[in-house]
C-alpha positions, 0 to 999 in steps of 0.5 A: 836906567840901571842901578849901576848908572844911577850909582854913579850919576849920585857920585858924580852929583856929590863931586859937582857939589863939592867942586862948586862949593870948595870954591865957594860958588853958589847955584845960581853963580855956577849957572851964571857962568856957565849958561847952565840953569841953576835948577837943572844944576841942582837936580844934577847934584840931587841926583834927579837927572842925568846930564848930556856931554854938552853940559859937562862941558859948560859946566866945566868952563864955569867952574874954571876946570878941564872937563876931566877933572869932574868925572876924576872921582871915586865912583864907589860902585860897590856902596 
């Protein structure tokens, strides 16, 4: 994976952490409503792994979102 994409699922990590915790969500509550295991979102958010479209999209139903509002945030591509 190149370095850009990298920058970039970090970024989009840190925001699925602050979406889920601005609503006081835990992991494993995330992961119990959104079908997601709670270590899969947790290596999300840490940067381990990537994430297919699907998951974006469950991820999004637990949290109570549109799919769009977790890729709306700044990529800061440059940092």
């Amino acid at each position: 994976m190149d370095k850009l994409s990298k920058n970039r699922l970090k970024h989009f990590g840190l925001h699925l952490a602050r979406l889920r915790k601005n609503q006081g969500m835990s992991l494993r509550n995330l992961a119990l409503k959104s079908g997601v295991d709670h270590k899969k979102i947790s290596d999300i958010e840490l940067n381990k792994r990537g994430l297919k479209l699907e998951t974006l999209f469950k991820l999004a139903d637990g949290l109570g979102l549109h799919p769009g509002e977790l890729l709306d945030f700044d990529f800061q591509e440059n940092k």
